[in-house]
N, C-alpha and C positions, 0 to 999 in steps of 0.2 A: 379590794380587787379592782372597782371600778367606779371611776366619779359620782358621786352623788347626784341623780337629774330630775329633775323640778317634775316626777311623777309623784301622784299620790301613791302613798307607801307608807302603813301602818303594822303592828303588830300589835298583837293581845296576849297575854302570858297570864297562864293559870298556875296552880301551887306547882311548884317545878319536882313533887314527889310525883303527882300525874303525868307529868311531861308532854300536857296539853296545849298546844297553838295554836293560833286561827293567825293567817296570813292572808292580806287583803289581796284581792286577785285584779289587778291593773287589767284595764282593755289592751296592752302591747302583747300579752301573753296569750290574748283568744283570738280566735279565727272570725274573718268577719261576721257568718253565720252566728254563731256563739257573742257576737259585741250584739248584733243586732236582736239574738232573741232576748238580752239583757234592758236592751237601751227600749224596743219596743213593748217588752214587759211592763215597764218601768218601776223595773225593784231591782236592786243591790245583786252584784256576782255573789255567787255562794263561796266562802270562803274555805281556805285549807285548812283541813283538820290533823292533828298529828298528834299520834302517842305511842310509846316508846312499852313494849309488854317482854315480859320473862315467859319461858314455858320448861318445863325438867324435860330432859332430854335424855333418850335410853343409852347412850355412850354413854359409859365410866370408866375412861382409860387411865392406864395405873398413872401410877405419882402425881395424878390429880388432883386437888382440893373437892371434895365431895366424895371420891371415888373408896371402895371400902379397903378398909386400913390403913389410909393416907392423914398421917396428924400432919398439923400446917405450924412448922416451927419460924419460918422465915418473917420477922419482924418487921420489916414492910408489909405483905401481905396482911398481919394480923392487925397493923395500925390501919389501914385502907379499909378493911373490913370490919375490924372490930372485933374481932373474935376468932378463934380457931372453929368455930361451927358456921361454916359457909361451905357451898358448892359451885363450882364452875362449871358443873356440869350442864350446861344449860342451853336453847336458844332463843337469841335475843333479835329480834324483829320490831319496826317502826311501821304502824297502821295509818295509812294515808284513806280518806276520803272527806266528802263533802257536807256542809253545815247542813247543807238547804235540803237533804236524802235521807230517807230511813232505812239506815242501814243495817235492821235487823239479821237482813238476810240479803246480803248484795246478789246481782245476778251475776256476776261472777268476782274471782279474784284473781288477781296478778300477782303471784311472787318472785320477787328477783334477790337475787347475788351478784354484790358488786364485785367489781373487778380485785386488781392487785392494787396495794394502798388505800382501795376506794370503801366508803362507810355507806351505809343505809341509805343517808343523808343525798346519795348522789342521783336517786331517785325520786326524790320530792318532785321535780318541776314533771318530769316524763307523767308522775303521777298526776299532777296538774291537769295538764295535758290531756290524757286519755283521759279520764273523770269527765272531766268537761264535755268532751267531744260527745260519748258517751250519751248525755245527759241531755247536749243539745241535738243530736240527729236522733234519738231515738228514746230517749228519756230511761234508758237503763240505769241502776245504778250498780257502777262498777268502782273498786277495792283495790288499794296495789298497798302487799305488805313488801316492806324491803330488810331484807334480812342483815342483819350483824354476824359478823363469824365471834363463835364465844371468847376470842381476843381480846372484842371491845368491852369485856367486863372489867379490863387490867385496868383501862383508860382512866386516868383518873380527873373525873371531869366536874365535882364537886366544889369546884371551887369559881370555876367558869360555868357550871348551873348559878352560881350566887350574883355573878357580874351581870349574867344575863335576865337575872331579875330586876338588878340592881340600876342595869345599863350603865354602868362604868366599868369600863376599859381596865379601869386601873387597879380594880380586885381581880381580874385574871393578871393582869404582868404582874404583879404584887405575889399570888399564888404560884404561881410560877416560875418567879426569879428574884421574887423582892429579897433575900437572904444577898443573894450575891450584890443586888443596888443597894443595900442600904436601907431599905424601906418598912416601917415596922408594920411587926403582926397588929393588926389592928380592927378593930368595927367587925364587918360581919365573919370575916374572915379567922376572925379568936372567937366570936361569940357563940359562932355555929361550928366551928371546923377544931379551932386550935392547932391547926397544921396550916404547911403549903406541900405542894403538889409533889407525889410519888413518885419517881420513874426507874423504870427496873431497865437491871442491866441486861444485856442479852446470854449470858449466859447460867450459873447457878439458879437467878432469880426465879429467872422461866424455865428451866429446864423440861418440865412436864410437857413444855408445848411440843415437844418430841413424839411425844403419843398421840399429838393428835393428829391422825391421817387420814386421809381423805375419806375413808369410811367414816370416822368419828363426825365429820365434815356433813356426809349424806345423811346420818342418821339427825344431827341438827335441823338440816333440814327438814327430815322427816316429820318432825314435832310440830313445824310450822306449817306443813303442807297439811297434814292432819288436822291442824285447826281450821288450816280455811276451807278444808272440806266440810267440816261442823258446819262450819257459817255461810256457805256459798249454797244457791238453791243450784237443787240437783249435783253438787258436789263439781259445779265447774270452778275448779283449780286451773290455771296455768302456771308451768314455771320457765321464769327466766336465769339471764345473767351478762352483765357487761364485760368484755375483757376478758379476763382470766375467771370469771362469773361465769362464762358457755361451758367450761370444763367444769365447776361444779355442776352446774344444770342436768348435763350429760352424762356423767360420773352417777348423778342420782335416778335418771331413769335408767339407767344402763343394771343399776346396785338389785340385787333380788335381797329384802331387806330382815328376811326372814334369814337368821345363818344359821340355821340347822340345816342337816339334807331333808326334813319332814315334809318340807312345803318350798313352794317359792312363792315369794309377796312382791313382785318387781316396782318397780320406781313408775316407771312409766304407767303402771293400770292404775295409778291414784291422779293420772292430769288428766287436762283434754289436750294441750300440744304444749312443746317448749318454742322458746322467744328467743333469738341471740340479738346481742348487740354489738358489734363489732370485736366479734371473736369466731374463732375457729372450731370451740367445743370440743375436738379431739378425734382420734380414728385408734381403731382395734391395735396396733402396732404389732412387732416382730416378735413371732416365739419365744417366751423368755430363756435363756440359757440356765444348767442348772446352776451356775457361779452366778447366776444374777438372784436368780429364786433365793439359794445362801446367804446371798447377802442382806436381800431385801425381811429374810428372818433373823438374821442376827441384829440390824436396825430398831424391829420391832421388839424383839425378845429383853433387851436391857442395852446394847450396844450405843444407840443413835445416843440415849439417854445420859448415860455416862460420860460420853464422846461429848454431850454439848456441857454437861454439869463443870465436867475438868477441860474442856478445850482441848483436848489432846484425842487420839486414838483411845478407841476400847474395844476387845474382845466380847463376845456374846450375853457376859456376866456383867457388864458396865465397870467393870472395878480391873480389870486387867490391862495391862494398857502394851500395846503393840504397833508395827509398822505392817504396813500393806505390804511390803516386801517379803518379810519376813515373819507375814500371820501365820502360815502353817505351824512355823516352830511357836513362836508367841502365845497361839491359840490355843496351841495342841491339846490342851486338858480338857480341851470339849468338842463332840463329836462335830459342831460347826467351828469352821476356824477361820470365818470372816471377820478382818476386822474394820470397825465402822471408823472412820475419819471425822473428826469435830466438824460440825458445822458452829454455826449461831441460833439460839433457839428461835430469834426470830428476825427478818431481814435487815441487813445496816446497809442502805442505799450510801457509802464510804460519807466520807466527814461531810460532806453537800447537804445529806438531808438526813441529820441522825432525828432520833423520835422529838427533839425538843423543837426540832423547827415544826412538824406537823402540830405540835401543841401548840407553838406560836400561833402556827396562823388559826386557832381561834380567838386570841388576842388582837388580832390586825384587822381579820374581817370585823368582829363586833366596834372595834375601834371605828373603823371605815364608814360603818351600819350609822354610827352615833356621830362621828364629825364631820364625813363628807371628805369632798376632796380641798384641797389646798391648806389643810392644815397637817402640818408635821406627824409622821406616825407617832403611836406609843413607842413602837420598838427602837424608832430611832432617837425622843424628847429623853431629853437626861432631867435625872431623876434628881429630887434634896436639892436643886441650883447647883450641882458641880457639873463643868464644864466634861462632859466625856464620857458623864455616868449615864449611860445609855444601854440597853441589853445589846444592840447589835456592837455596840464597841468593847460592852465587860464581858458576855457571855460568850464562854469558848464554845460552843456548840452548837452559837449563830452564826461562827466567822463565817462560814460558806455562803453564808445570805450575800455578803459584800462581793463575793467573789460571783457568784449568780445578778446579782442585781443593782452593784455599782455603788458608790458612797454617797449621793450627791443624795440631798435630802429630797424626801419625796412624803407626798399621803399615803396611809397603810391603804387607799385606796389605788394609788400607783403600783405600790409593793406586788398588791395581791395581782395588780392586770398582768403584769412583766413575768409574777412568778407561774402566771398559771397559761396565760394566752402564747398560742400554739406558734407565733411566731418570735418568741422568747427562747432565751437562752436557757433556762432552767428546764421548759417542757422540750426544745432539741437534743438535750442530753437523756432525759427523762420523759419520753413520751405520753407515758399514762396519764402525765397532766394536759395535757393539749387540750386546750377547750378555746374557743372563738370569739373571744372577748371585747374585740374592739383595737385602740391601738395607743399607745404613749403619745400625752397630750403635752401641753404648755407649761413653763414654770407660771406658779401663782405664787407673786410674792418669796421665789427663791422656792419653791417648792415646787418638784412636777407631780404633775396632777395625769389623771387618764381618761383617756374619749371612749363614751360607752359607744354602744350598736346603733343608737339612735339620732347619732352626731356626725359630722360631716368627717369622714375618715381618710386618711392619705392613701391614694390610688394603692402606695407599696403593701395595702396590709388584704388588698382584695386578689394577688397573684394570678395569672394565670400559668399552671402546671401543664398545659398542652392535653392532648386527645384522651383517650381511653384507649390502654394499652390493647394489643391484641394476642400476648405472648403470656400465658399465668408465671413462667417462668424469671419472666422480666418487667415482670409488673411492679409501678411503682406508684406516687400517686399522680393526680392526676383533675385537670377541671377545673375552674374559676372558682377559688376559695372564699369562702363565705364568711360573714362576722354576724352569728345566729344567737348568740349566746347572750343576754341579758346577763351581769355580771352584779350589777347593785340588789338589783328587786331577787333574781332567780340562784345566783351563787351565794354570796355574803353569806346567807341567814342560813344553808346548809355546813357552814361552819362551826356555826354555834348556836343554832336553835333546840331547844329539848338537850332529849338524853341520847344522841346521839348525833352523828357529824360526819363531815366531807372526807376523812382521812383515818387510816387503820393503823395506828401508832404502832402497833406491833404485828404484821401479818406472821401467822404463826409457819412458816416456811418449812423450818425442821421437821415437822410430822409431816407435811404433807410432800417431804422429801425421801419420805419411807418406801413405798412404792415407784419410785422414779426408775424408770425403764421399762413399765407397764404401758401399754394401751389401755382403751377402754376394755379391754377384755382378759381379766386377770383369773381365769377360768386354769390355768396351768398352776396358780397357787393355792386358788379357794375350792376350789370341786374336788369331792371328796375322789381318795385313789380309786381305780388308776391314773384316773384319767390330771387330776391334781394331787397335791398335797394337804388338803384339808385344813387349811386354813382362812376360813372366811372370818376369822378373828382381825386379821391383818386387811382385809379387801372383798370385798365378794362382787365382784362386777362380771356377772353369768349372762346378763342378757343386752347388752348394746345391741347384738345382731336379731334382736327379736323386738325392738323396738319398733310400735306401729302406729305411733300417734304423729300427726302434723307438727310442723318443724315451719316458722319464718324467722328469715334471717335479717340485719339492719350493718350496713355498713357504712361507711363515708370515704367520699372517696382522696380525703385526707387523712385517713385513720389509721388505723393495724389490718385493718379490711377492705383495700378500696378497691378489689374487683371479687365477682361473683363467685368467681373459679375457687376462692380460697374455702368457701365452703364444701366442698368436691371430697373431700377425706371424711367428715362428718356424713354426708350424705350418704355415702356409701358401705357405709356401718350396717344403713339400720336395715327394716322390715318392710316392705311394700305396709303402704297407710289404708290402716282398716277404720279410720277413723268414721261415720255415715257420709260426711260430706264430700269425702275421697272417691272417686267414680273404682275402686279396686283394679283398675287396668293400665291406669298410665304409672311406672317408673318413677322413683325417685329421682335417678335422673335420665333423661332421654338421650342428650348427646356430650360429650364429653368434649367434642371439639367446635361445635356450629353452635352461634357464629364464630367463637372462638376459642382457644382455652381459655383464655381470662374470663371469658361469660362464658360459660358455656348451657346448655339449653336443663332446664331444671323439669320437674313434672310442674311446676305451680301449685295452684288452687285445685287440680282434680290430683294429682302425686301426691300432692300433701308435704311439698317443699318448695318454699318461697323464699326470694333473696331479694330487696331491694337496696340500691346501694345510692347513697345520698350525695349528690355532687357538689363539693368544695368544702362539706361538713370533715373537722379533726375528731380525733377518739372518744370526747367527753360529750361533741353536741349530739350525737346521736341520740343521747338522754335527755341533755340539758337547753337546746335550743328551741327557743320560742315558737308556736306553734301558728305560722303564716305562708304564704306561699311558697317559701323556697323550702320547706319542712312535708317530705313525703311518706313519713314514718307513722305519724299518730294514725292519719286516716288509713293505712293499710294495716295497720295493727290492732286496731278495732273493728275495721271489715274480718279482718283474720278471727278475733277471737269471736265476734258473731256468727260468725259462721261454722263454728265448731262448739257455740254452747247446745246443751241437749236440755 
């Protein structure tokens, strides 16, 4: 992603079945306070700690692996796992804290949900961050697990766990693609594995992930929030989420987790506030219709399922196959006679960036991590000395990389800056990548190389976007754009460090398309009749408007978020904040117009609704940018969670 630069940067790697790290923590990532209580100490930064933990999770949604009466015929699966006796049913979270802390019992925890495409992994540095801050203003010690959706179990990362022991580059491309270059099975890669790397197609393979919908989604969650209440004194949990992360977040306090009508267990009475990070989290929406209700049961009942198994339409039974046009008749044999249209069980961003590029770039980064800049990448160095045998030239499912990032040889440390920095052609099309990397350097030796954040940068890569809108309707971004983002020390190593990583090779899309034209408040399908249809099998989101716990929000004002106003639909969901620290008087929000619509006036720290919005920061630094002066998120988001631990 980004040049190699003459900082101290080490890593430690433990048996990679623990999935334990310790990452040395550079003085460019701490605030001066935090250099100084190190340097005046005079002992060593405490280092980051990482591991990667399974927990069983109360979803068993059908055609699942785990789930009861579901055998697992599909012979990829069974070679990946080993066995027909495995379960997916699971959630899968990475425990960030610090070496130098005993963390029997953190004072609190942070859980988050990454965005769309985004892995666990994209919380390390945020995790940094806060820990630290934490540690040095107040000597708490604070926890942040970051959640995996149980997709990342398909990942098949066994082979790039081996490289990354191994630190060669060349047992993941080997893993990966070595069948197509030529390259033989060989060393640890036969010793330990006897394969290279799985990847399922989007449709038969995954089918199941049909089932999984955003309730399946909350109760994962649940399993994690429940442990860090175990672990956390006085049971301070917070949850978050990046991106498309705020609607999980949301979704789960909103969720009453108990689906009988016995009891309600809401989401929300197990935190002390949610976190957003540049996302909108979501709002109640429009009355469902009952052609929408129909539908959204025919989806769940066998329909979506079918629809994605065969590609084609299917009626309510998955095995009928029909037109939207013509479901009445098609259907007819069943009291619902919706029928479901194919999706793909899990998102194909078109030939650009199918799953093999997001696998690459554990390849590229670890390569980058190990050679530095100005030597040719892996993905581009042809393979056996034939001229051309190169994966971005033999591999049809990196052509899009040329077309994103140009032919001209480059270091996988260039690759990564271009593919991912917000002033790149690949995050213009693809936003969710945008992160503030720095900017394309020099050829070295016929090779371009990349300028980190901490190198003299070309005026073009610091923009100025003009004022801060005053119109939410017309708001766009905005503010002297910032290069925040450490891309060597802070990005690289969430590619490929441990048992989990920067990217969602399969976001499971299909289930959580099941529900689509729902708000947060699905109370017309789950609440038992009259008032619904009794299905809180499918959704039970009863209580968004009853939520009453504290809300801060993180935007940038390069992001998906770069004015205040866009929180305004979320806001107005919830419940006056009974939170203690909420004075019970002021509004969530106060004025909807003053000073503006794009800002408009919030309750704050006594409403128990905060927005701060980061100026010149894109979508990813919100997380990921170094924590120094122009970074106003750590410090209000540890005043925030202090002020709501009990």
């Amino acid at each position: 992603m980004a040049l190699f630069r003459a900082k101290e940067f080490y890593m430690m790697f433990f048996a990679r079945n623990t999935t334990l790290f310790l990452i040395a923590i550079t003085l460019i990532g701490c605030d001066s306070d935090n250099d100084n209580n190190f340097i005046d100490g005079g002992s060593e930064p405490p280092e980051l700690m990482q591991e990667t933990l399974t927990l069983p999770s109360a979803a068993q949604p059908a055609f699942t692996p785990g789930s009861p009466g579901v055998v697992v015929t599909n012979p990829a699966l069974l070679e990946q796992f080993g066995s027909n006796n495995f379960s997916l049913n699971n959630a899968v979270y990475t425990r960030y804290s610090l070496s130098d802390q005993d963390t029997s019992q953190p004072d609190a925890i942070l859980v988050l949900v990454p965005g769309f495409e985004g892995g666990a992994a994209n919380f390390s540095k945020l995790a940094e961050n806060l820990m630290l801050r934490a540690q040095a203003d107040t000597g708490q010690v604070f926890e942040v697990w970051a959640v995996d959706r149980r997709s990342n179990q398909l990942e098949d990362l066994a082979g790039f766990n081996i490289a990354e022991r191994e630190q060669d580059a060349s047992i993941g491309l080997n893993f990966l693609f070595g069948e197509e270059l030529g390259m033989p099975l060989e060393g640890p890669l036969q010793d330990e594995l006897g394969r290279r790397a799985i990847i399922y197609n989007s449709s038969d393979d995954l089918a199941f992930f049909a089932q999984w919908t955003e309730l399946t989604h909350s109760q994962d969650i649940d399993a994690v929030v429940e442990a860090a209440r175990d672990r956390a004194a006085n049971n301070n949990v917070f949850l978050g989420g990046h991106s498309a992360g705020t609607g999980y977040a949301a979704r789960y306090a909103a969720t009453d987790l108990d689906l009988t009508p016995a009891a309600v267990v809401p989401g929300y009475a197990k935190l002390r506030g949610l976190v957003m990070f540049d996302g909108g989290g979501g709002r109640l929406g429009e009355v469902p219709s009952e052609a929408l209700l129909d539908s959204i049961e025919a989806r769940f009942d066998g329909g979506l399922y079918g629809a994605v198994r065969d590609q084609a339409p299917r009626c309510i039974d998955g095995l009928t196959a029909c037109t939207v046009d013509t479901e009445s008749t098609d259907c007819g044999a069943f009291a619902n006679t919706s029928c479901t249209e194919s999706t793909t069980a899990y998102t194909v961003l078109s030939s650009l960036l199918p799953t093999e590029v997001f696998a690459a770039s554990s390849v590229s980064a670890l390569d980058a991590a190990i050679n530095g800049d100005g030597v040719i990448s892996i993905l581009q160095a042809d393979q056996g000395g034939i001229p051309g045998n190169n994966a971005i030239e033999q591999i049809s499912a990196l052509a899009g990389l040329q077309l994103l990032l140009g032919s001209e040889p480059a270091s996988s440390t260039s690759l990564m800056g271009n593919f991912l920095d917000d002033d790149g052609l690949p995050a213009g099309i693809f936003p969710f990548l945008a992160v503030s990397v720095g900017a394309p350097g020099p050829a070295d030796n016929g090779v371009n190389t990349w300028l980190g954040i901490d190198q003299e940068l070309p005026a073009e890569s610091t923009p100025d976007n003009g004022p801060a809108p005053t119109d939410l309707a017309a708001s766009a971004v905005w503010g002297v754009e910032a290069e925040v983002t450490d891309l060597v020390n802070d990005i690289l190593p969430q590619f490929y460090a441990g048992d989990t990583n920067f990217t969602d090779w399969y976001y499971p899309a299909s289930g959580l398309s099941v529900t689509s034209g729902l708000g947060l408040d699905s109370s017309a399908l789950s609440a038992p009749p009259p008032v619904g249809r009794g299905r809180s099998d499918i959704a039970n989101r009863t209580q968004a408007s009853n939520v009453d716990i504290p809300v801060i929000s993180f935007g940038g004002s390069n992001g998906l978020l770069p004015v205040s106003g866009g929180m305004l639909g979320y806001a107005e969901t919830l419940a006056a904040c009974a939170a203690p620290a909420c004075d019970s008087l002021t509004p969530r929000v106060i004025d909807t117009e003053q000073p503006s619509t794009a800002f408009p006036t919030f309750g704050d720290a006594s409403g128990g609704f905060e927005v701060v919005i980061a100026e010149g920061y894109s979508h990813l630094d919100v997380i990921t940018a170094v924590d120094d002066e122009t970074n106003p998120i750590i410090e209000a988001l540890l005043v925030f969670m202090q002020r709501h631990l009990q």
